[in-house]
Structure formats: structure tokens, C-alpha cells
C-alpha positions as CSV (number, residue, x, y, z in Angstrom):
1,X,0.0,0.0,0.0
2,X,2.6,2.3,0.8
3,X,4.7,1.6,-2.2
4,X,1.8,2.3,-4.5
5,X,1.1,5.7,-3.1
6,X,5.2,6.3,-3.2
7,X,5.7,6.3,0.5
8,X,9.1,4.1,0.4
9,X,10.1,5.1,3.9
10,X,6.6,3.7,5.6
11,X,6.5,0.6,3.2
12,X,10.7,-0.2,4.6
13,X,9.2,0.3,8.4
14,X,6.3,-1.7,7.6
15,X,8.3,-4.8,6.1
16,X,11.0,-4.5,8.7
17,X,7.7,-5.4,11.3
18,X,7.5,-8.1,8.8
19,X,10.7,-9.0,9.3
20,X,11.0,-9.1,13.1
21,X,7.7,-11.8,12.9
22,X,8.3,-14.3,9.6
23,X,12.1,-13.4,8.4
24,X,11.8,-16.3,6.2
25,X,8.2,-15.1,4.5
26,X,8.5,-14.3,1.0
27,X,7.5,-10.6,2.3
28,X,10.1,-10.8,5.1
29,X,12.2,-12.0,2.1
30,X,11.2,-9.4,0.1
31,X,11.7,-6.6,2.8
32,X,15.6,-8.1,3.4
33,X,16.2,-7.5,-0.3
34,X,14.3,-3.6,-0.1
35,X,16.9,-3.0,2.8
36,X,19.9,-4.3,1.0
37,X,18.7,-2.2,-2.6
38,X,18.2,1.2,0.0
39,X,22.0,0.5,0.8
40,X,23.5,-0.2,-2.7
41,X,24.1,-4.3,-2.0
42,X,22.6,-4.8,-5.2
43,X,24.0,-8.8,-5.2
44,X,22.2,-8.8,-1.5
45,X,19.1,-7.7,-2.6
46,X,18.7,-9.9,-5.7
47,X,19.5,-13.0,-3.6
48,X,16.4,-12.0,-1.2
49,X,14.2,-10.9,-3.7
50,X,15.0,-14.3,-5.2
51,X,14.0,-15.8,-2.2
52,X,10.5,-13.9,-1.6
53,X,9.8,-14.9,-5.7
54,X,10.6,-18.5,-4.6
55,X,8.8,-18.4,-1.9
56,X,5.5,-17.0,-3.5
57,X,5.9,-16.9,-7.4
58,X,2.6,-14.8,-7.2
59,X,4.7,-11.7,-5.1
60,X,4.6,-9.1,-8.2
61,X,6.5,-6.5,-5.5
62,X,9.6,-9.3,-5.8
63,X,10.1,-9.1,-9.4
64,X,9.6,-5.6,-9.6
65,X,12.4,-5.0,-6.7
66,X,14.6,-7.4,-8.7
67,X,14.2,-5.6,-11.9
68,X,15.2,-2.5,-9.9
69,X,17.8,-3.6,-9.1
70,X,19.4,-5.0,-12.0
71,X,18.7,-2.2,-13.6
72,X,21.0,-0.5,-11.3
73,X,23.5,-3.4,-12.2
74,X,23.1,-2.3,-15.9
75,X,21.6,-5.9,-16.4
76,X,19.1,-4.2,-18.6
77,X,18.3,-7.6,-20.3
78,X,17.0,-9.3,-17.0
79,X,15.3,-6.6,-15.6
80,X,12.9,-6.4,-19.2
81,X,12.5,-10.2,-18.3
82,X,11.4,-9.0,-14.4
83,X,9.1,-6.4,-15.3
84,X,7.6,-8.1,-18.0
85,X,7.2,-11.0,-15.4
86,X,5.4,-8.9,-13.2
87,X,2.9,-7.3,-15.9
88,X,2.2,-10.9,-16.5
89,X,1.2,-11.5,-13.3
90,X,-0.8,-8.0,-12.6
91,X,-1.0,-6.0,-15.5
92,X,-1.8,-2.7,-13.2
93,X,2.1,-3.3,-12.0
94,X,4.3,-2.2,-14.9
């Protein structure tokens, strides 16, 4: 919710609550690999958000965070793949 209305700060102290109850979730997952992409470990945050997408293939937020961040890797290829993932899956997302 806070992501869609732009609010990044609220949805990161949101998900770190998530964090602190289900670490292992895909959305604690998800909020590991947000935390790592705030603070430039791009590697970091693809290996979470590839956990939260394992852990619920449904999670359109993961591949979106993972496209992110690959496009901050250059990895411009990918990140299409990601983001086209993810309008698959909810076409309001991309």
C-alpha cells in the first residue's frame, strides 16, 4: 500500500515489522532484499528478492524489486525479463 502511493520510507518500516515476525516469508524476504537495494548491495538484494519470488511466485513486488535492481547493475536484459514477469502477473504493475 505504501509503495503504491510512493511512500518508500513507511513501506521499509512496515516490512522491517514483517521482518522481526516471519524473516523467512516471501514478504520478510522481500523486505531483506528492499533493505539491501536502500544501501546499494545490489548482489544482497537480488539474492532475497529471489528468495521472496521462490517463496510466493505470485509476489509481483519481488520481481519488480529485482528488476530494480538490475537495472541499477546495468543488467538491462534481465530486468525487461522482471518487469515483463510482473505485468504478466498483474497488468496494473508495470
Amino acid at each position: 500500500l505504501y509503495l503504491a502511493a510512493g511512500d518508500r520510507t513507511s513501506a521499509l518500516t512496515s516490512l522491517k515489522r514483517v521482518q522481526e515476525i516471519d524473516p523467512e516469508s516471501a514478504l520478510g524476504q522481500l523486505a531483506f532484499g528492499m533493505q539491501e537495494e536502500v544501501n546499494r548491495r545490489f548482489d544482497q538484494a537480488i539474492a532475497h528478492y529471489d528468495k521472496a519470488i521462490e517463496r510466493n511466485v505470485t509476489l509481483v513486488l519481488g520481481y519488480l524489486g529485482r528488476a530494480r535492481t538490475r537495472i541499477q547493475k546495468s543488467d538491462y536484459a534481465r530486468a525487461l525479463s522482471d518487469a515483463t514477469e510482473a505485468r504478466r502477473r498483474d497488468a496494473t504493475s508495470a
